[in-house]
C-alpha positions as a LaTeX table, in Angstrom:
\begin{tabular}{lrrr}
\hline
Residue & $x$ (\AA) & $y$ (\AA) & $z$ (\AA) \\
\hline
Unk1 & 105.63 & 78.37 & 88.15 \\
Unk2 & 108.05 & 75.73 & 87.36 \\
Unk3 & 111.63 & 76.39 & 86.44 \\
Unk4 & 114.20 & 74.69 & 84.01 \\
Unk5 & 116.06 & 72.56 & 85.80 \\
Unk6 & 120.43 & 73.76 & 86.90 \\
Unk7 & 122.83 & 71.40 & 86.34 \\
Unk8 & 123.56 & 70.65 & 90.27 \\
Unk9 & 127.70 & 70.51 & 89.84 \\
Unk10 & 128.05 & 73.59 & 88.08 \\
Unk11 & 125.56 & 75.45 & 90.69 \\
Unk12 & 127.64 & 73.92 & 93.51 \\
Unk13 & 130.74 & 75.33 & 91.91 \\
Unk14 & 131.77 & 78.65 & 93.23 \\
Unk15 & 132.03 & 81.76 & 91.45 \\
Unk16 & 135.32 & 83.28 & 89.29 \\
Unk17 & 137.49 & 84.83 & 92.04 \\
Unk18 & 138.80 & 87.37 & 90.01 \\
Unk19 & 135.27 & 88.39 & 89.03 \\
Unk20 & 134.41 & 88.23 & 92.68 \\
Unk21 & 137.23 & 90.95 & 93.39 \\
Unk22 & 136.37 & 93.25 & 91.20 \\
Unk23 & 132.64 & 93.18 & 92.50 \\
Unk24 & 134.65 & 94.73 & 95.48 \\
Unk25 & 135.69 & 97.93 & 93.73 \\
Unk26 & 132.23 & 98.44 & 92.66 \\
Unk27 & 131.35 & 98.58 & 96.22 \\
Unk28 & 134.12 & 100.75 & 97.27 \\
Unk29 & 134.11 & 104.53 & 96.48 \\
Unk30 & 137.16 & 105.84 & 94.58 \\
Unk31 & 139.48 & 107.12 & 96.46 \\
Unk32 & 141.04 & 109.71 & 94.14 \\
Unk33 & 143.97 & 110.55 & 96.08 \\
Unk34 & 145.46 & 107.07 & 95.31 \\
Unk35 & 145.46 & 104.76 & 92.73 \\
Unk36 & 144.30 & 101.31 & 93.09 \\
Unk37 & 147.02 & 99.06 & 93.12 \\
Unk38 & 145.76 & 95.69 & 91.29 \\
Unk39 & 147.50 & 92.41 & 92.38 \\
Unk40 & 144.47 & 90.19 & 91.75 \\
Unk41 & 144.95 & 88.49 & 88.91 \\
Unk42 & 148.18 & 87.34 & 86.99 \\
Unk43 & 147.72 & 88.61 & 83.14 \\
Unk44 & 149.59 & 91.16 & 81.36 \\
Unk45 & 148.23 & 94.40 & 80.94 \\
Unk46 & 150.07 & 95.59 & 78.09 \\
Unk47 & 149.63 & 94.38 & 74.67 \\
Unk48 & 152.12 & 92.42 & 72.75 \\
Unk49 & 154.67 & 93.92 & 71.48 \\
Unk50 & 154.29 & 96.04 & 68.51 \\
Unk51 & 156.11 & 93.96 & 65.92 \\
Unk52 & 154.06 & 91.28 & 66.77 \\
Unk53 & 150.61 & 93.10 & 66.66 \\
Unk54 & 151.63 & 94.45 & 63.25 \\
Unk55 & 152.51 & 90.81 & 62.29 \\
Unk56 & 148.64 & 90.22 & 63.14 \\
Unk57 & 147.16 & 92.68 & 61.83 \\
Unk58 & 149.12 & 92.08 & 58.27 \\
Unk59 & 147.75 & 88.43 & 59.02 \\
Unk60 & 144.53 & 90.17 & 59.17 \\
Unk61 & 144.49 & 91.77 & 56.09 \\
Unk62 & 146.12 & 89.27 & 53.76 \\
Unk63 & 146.09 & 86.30 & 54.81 \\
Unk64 & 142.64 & 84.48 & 54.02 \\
Unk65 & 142.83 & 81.42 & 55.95 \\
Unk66 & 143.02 & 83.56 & 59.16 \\
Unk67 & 139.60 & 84.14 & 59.01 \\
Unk68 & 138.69 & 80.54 & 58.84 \\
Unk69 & 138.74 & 77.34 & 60.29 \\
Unk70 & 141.34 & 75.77 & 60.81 \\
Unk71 & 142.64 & 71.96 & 62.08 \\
Unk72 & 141.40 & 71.28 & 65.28 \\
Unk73 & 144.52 & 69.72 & 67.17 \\
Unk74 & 145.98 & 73.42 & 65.64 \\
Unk75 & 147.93 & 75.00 & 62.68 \\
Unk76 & 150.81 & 72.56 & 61.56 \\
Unk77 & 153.60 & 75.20 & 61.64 \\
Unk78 & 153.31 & 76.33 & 65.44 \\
Unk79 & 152.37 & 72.81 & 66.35 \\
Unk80 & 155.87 & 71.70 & 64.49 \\
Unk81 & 157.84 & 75.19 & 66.05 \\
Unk82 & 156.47 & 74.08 & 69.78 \\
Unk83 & 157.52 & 70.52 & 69.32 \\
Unk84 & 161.21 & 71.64 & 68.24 \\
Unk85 & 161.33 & 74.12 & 71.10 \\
Unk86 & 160.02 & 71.93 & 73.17 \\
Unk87 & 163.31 & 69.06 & 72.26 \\
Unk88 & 165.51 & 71.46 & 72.67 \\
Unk89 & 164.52 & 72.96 & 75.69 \\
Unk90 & 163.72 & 69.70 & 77.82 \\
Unk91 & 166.58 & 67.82 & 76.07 \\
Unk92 & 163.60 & 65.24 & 74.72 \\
Unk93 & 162.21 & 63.85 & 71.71 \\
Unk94 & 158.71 & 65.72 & 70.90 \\
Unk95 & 156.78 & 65.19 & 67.81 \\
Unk96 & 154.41 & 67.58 & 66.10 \\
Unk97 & 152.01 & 64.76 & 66.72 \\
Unk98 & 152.21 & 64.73 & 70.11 \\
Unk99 & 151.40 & 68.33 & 70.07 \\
Unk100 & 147.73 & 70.07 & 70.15 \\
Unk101 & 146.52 & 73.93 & 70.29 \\
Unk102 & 144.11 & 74.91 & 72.42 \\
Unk103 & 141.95 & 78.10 & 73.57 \\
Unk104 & 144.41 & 78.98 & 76.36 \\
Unk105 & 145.99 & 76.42 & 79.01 \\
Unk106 & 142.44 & 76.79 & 80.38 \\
Unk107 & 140.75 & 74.63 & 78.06 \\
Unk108 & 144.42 & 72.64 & 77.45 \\
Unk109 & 143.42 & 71.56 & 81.46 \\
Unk110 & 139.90 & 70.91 & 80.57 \\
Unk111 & 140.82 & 68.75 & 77.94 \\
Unk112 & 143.34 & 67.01 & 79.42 \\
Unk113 & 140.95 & 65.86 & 82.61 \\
Unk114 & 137.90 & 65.14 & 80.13 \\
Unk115 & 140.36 & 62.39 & 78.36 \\
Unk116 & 141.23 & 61.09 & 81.88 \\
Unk117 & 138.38 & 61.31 & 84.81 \\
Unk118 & 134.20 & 61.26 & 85.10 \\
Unk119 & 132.12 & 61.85 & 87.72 \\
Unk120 & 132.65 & 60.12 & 90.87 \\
Unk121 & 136.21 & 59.94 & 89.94 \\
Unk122 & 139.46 & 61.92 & 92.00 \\
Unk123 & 142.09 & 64.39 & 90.57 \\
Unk124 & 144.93 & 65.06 & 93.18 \\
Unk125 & 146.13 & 68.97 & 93.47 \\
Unk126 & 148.14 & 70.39 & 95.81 \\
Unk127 & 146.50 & 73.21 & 98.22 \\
Unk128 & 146.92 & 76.04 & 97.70 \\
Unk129 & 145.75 & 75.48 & 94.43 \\
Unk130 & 144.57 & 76.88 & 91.05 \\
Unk131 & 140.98 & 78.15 & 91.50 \\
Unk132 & 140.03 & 77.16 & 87.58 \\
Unk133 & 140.89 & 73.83 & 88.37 \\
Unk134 & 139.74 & 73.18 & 90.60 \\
Unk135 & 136.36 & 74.67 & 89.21 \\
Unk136 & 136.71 & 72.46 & 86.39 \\
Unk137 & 136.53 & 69.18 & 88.53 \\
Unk138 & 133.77 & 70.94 & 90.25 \\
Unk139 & 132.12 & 71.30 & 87.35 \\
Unk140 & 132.83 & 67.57 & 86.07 \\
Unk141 & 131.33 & 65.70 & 89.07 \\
Unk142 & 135.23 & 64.69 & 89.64 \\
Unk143 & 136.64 & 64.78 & 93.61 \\
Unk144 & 139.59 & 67.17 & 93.75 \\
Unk145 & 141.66 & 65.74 & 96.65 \\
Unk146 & 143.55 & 68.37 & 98.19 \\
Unk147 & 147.52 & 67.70 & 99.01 \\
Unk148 & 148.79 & 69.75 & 101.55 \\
Unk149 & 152.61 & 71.39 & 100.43 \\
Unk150 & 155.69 & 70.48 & 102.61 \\
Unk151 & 158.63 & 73.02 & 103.10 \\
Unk152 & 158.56 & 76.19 & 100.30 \\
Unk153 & 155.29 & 75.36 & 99.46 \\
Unk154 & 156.60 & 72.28 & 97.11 \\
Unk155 & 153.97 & 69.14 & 97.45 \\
Unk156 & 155.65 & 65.77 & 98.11 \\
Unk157 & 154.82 & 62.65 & 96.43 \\
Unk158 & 155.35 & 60.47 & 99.77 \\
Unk159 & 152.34 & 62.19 & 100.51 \\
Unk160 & 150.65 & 61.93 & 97.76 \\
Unk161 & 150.51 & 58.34 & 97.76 \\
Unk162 & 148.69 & 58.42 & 100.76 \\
Unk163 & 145.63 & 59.94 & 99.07 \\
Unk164 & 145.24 & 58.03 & 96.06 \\
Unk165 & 142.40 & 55.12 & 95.94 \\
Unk166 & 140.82 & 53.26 & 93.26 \\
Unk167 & 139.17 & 56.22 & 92.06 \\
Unk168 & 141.91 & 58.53 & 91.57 \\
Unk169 & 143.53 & 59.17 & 87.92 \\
Unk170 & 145.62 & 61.64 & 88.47 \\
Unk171 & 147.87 & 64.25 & 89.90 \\
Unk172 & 148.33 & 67.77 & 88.82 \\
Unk173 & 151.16 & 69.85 & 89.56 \\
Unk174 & 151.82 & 73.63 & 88.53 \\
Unk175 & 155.18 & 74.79 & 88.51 \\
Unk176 & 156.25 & 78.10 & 88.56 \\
Unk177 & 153.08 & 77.64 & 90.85 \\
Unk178 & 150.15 & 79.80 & 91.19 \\
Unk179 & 149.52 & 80.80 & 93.33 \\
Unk180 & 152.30 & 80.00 & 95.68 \\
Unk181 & 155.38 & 80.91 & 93.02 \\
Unk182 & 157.27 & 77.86 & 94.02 \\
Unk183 & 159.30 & 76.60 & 91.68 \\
Unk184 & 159.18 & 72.28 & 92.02 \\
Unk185 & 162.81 & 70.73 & 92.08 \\
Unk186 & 163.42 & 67.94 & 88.90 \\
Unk187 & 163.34 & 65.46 & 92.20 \\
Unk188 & 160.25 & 65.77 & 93.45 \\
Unk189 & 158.45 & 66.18 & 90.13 \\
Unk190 & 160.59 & 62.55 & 89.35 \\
Unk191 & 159.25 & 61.12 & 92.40 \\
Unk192 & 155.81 & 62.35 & 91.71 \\
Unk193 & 156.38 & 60.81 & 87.90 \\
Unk194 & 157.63 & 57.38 & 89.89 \\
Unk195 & 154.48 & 57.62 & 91.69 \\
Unk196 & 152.12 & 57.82 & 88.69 \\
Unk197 & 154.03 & 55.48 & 86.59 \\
Unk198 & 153.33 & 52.85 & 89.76 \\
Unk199 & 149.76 & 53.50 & 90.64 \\
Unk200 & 148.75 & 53.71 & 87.23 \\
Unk201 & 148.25 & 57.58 & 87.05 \\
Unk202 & 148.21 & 60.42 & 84.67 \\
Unk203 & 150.60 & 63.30 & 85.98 \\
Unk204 & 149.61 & 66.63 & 84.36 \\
Unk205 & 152.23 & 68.62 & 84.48 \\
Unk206 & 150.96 & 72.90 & 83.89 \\
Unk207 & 154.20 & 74.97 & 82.98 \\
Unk208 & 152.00 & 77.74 & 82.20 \\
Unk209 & 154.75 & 80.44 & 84.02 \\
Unk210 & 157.74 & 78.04 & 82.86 \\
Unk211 & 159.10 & 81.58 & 80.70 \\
Unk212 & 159.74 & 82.71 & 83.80 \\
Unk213 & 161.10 & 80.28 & 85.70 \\
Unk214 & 164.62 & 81.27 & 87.98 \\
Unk215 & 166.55 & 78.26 & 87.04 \\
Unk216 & 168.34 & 78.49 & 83.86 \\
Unk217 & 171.43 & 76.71 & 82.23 \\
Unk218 & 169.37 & 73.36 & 81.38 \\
Unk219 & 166.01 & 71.41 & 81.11 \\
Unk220 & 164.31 & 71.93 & 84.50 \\
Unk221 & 163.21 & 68.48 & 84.34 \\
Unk222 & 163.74 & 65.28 & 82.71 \\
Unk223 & 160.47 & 63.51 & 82.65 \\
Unk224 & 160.04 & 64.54 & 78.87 \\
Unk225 & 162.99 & 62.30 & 78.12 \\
Unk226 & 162.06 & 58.77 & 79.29 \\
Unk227 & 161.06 & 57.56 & 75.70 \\
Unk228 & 158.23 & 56.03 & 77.26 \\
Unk229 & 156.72 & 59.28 & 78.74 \\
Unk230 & 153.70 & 59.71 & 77.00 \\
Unk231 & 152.27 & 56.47 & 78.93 \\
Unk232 & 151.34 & 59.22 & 81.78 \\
Unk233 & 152.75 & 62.73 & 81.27 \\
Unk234 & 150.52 & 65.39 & 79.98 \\
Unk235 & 152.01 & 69.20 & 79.68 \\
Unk236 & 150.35 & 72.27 & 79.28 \\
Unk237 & 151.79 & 75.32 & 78.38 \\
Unk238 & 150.06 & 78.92 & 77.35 \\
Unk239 & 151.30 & 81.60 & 75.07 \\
Unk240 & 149.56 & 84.60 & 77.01 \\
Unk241 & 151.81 & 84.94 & 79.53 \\
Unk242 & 155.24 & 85.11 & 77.39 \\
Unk243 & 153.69 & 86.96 & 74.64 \\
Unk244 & 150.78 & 89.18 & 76.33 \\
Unk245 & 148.57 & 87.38 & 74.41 \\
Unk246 & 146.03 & 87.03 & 77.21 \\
Unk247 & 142.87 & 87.89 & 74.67 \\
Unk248 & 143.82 & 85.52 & 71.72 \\
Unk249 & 143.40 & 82.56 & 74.07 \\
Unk250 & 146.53 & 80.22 & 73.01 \\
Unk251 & 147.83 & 77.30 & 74.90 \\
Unk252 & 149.35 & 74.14 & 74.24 \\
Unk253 & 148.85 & 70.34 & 75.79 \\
Unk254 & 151.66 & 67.87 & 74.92 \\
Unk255 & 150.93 & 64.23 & 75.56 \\
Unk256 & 150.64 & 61.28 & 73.40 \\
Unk257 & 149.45 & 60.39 & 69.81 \\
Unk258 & 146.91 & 58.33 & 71.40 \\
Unk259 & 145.82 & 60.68 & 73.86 \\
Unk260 & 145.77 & 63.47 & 71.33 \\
Unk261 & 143.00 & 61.35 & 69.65 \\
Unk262 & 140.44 & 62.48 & 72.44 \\
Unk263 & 142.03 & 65.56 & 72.95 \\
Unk264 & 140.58 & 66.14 & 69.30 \\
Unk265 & 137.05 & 65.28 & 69.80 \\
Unk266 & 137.03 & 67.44 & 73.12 \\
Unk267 & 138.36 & 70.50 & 70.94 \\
Unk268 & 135.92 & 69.89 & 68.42 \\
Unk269 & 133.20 & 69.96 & 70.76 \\
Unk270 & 134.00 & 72.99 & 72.58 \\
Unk271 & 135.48 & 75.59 & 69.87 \\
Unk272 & 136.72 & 73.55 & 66.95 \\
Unk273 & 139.39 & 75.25 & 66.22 \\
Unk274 & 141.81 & 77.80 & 68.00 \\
Unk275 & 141.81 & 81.46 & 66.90 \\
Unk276 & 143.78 & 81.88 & 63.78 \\
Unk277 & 145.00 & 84.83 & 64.21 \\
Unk278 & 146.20 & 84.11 & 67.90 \\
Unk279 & 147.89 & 80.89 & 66.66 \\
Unk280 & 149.74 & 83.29 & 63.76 \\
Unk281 & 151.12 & 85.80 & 66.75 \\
Unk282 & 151.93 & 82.98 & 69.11 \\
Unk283 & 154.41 & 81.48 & 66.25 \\
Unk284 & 155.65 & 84.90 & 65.21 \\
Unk285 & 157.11 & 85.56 & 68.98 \\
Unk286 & 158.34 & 82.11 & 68.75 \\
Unk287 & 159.94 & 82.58 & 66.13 \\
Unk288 & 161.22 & 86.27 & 66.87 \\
Unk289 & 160.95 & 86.81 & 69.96 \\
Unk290 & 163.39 & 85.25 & 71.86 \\
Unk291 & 165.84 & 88.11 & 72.87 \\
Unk292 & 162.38 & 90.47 & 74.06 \\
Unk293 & 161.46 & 87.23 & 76.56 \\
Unk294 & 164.51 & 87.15 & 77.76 \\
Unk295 & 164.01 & 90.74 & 79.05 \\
Unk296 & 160.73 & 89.94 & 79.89 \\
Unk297 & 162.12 & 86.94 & 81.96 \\
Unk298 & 164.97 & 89.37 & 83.40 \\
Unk299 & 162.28 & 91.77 & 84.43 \\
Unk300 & 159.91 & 89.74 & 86.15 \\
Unk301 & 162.37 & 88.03 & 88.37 \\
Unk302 & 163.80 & 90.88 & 89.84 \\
Unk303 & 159.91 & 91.78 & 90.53 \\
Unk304 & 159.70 & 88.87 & 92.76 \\
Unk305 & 162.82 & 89.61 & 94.45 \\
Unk306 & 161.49 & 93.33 & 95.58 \\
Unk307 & 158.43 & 91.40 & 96.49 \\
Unk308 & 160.34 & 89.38 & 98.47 \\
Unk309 & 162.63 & 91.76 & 100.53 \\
Unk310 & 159.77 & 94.51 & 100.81 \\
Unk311 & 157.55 & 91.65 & 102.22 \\
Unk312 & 160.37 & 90.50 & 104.75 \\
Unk313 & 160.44 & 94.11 & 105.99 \\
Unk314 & 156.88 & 94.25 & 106.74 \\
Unk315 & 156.40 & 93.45 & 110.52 \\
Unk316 & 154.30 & 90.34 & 111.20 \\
Unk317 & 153.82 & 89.55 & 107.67 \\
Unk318 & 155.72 & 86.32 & 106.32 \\
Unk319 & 156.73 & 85.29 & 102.54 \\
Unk320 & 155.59 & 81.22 & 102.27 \\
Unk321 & 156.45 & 81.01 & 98.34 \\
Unk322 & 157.05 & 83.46 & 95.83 \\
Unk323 & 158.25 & 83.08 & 91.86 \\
Unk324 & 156.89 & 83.85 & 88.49 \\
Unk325 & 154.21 & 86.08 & 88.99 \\
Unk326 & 153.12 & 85.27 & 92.46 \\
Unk327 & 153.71 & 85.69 & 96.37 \\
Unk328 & 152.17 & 83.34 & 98.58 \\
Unk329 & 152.09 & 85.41 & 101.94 \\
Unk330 & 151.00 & 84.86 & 105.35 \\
Unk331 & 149.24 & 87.81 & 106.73 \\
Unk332 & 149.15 & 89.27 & 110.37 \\
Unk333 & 145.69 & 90.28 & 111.19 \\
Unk334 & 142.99 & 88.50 & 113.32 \\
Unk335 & 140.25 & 88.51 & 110.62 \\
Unk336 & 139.87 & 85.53 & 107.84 \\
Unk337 & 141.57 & 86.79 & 104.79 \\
Unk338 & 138.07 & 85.92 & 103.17 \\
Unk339 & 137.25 & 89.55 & 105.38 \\
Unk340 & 140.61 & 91.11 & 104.74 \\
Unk341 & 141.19 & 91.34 & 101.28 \\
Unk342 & 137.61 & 93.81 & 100.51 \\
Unk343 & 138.60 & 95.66 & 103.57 \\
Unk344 & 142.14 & 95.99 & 101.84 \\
Unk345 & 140.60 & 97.95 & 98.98 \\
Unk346 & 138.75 & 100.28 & 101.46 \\
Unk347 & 141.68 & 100.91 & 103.71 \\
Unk348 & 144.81 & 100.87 & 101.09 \\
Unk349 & 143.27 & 100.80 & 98.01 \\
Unk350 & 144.90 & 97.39 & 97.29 \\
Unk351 & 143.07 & 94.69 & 95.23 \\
Unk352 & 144.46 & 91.00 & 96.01 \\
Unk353 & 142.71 & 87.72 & 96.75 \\
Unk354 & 142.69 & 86.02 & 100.07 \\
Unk355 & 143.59 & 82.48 & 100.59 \\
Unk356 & 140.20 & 81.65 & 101.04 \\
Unk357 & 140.28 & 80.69 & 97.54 \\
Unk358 & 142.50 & 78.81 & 97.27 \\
Unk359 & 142.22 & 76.18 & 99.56 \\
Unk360 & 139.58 & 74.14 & 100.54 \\
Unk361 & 136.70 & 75.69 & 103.06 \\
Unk362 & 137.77 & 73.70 & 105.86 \\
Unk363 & 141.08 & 74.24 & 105.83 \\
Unk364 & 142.25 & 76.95 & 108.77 \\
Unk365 & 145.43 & 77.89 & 106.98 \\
Unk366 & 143.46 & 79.41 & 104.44 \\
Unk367 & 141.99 & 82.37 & 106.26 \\
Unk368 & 146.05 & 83.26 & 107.18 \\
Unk369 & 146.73 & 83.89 & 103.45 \\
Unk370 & 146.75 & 86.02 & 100.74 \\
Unk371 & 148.04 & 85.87 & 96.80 \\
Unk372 & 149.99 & 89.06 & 95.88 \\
Unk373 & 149.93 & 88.73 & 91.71 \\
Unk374 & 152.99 & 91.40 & 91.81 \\
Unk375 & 154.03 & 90.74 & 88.25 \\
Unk376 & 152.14 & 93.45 & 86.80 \\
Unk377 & 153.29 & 96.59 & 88.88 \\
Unk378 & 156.83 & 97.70 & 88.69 \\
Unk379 & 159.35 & 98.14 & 91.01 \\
Unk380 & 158.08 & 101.41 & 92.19 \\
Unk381 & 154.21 & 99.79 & 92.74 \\
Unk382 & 156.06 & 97.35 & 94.71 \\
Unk383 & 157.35 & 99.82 & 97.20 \\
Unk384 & 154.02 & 101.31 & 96.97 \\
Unk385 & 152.29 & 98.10 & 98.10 \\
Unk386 & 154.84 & 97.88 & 100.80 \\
Unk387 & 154.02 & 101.14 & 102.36 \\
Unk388 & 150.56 & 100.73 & 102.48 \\
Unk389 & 150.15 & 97.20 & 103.97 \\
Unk390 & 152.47 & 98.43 & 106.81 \\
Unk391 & 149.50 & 101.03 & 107.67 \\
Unk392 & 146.61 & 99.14 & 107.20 \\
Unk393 & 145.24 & 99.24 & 111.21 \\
Unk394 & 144.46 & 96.21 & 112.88 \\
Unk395 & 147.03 & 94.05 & 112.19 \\
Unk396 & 148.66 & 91.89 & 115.16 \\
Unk397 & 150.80 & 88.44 & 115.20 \\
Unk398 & 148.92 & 85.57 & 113.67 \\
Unk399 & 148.04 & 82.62 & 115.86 \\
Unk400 & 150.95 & 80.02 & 116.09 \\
Unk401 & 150.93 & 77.23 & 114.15 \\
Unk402 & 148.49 & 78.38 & 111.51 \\
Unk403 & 150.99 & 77.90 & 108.68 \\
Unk404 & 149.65 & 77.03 & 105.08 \\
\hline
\end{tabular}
């Protein structure tokens, strides 16, 4: 018996991490004395807030148009509220034009790379890197050339340069990172900007966790104000993170008029138009939602700085990056962190994702690491998580040198 044929890119891609994880609970009994703390994945787990779910649900109920479709590059009124936030906040001159809404950052990415690489073709991204990503290039036939970070997990564009051929297009950065938290100085993302401008390259820039971000009292970078920038910056940006809007799937891509031209024929192909009703609550917590972010902001922050001094006092275990949601740690055990992280859930009932997925399959600094998503447990569950990595047996002092 023949079979149809398998698209041989997509069935050399691996699978969804996260959905690999959780395929680890179902082969762990409960333990009922304890429950599981869940640091696998960086999404909200509380729903918007409720003035904003009553604002869609009123959008629901009288407002027609939400229930249709609507212009593919998005809805003119969030499109024109991003663009003004957008000037303001990066000290730039955005247009609604140069603006498009998309079905999460997720597809924003996807759409980006379809307008700038084919098969055979190279991306650049920095290891450790976003797993969709690279899944993405995977997917696309397109080389993802991994760039090894320098000090505080920040990439370096020196570097960089060293990698790209005649078949790379461009570079992709992700700051706050995931899933090393490091937040990427205005310097080195100019340097990286120099770097594309010169070779020719697209620089997509993913500020997905840029809500969050430490630094505050100006733009935290100025590439958005060269009037010339849309020759090679593309930004994404996603609404589910600031807003908890995680199953309305919105996210934005900035770039230029021109590019936003085949942005719109890759949106129309894929999902025509972005949910109405998640485009409604996105501009409603624009619009009135500011001072509840803020807290948000406030909140998460000190997160990552109990993350940070519970994981200092953990003996053998060492903090490489941590920010926004995410702590990029370096564990103490002998085993890969590929072996680690199920026996985690069996032994302290802890659900994270080992480096091993992160990085590429050859790379030894992966099996040392693990991504703690600590944004979505409180202050308490950090302490909690604390306490039961320092009795997990087994652990010793990780082989020298085998920093990621």
């Amino acid at each position: 018996m023949t079979t149809a044929p398998l698209n041989p890119a997509l069935a050399a891609t691996f699978r969804p991490p996260v959905m690999e994880a959780r395929r680890w609970l179902a082969a762990t009994p409960p333990d009922l004395t304890r429950p599981l703390l869940n640091v696998s994945q960086a999404a909200p787990v509380e729903p918007p807030p409720e003035p904003l779910r009553q604002a869609i649900a009123e959008a629901a109920l009288t407002r027609p148009e939400a229930h249709l479709y609507g212009p593919v590059l998005g809805n003119p009124d969030l499109r024109e509220t991003v663009a003004a936030e957008w000037s303001r906040a990066y000290a730039a001159d955005i247009r609604p034009a140069n603006v498009a809404i998309s079905q999460g950052c997720n597809q924003a990415f996807c759409a980006a790379i379809a307008t700038l690489a084919g098969p055979g073709d190279e991306v650049i991204l920095p290891v450790p890197w976003y797993f969709n990503h690279k899944m993405w290039l995977d997917m696309q036939g397109i080389r993802a050339v991994p760039l090894a970070c320098g000090p505080g997990m920040v990439p370096e564009a020196e570097a960089a340069a060293r990698l790209v051929t005649g078949r790379t297009r461009a570079i992709v950065l992700v700051t706050p990172n995931n899933p090393a938290g490091a937040e990427y100085p205005a310097a080195t993302l100019s340097a990286f900007h120099r770097l594309a401008r010169a070779r020719g390259l697209a620089l997509v820039l993913d500020e997905t966790y840029r809500d969050f971000d430490s630094r505050s009292g100006g733009p935290v970078h100025d590439l958005l104000r060269d009037p010339d920038w849309g020759r090679d910056v593309i930004q994404l940006y996603s609404f589910s993170k600031a807003y908890r809007l995680t199953g309305h799937r919105v996210g934005a891509l900035v770039a230029s008029e021109a590019r936003l031209v085949e942005v719109e024929k890759f949106l129309d192909t894929v999902a025509i138009s972005t949910s109405q009703l998640g485009q409604i609550g996105a501009l409603w917590g624009m619009r009135n939602l500011g001072d509840w972010l803020a807290g948000e902001r406030r909140e998460i922050l000190a997160r990552a700085e109990a993350t940070r001094r519970v994981m200092a006092a953990l003996s053998g275990w060492r903090v490489k990056g941590c920010g926004a949601y995410f702590a990029w740690v370096e564990h103490p055990f002998a085993e890969s962190a590929a072996d680690l992280a199920p026996r985690l859930v069996r032994d302290a009932g802890v659900l994270l994702l080992p480096g091993t997925m992160f990085m590429p399959v050859d790379d030894p600094a992966a099996a040392r690491h693990l991504r703690i998503a600590f944004a979505n447990i409180d202050a308490q569950g950090i302490e909690e998580l604390g306490r039961r990595l320092a009795t997990v047996p087994g652990a010793r002092v990780a082989a020298a040198g085998a920093a990621g």
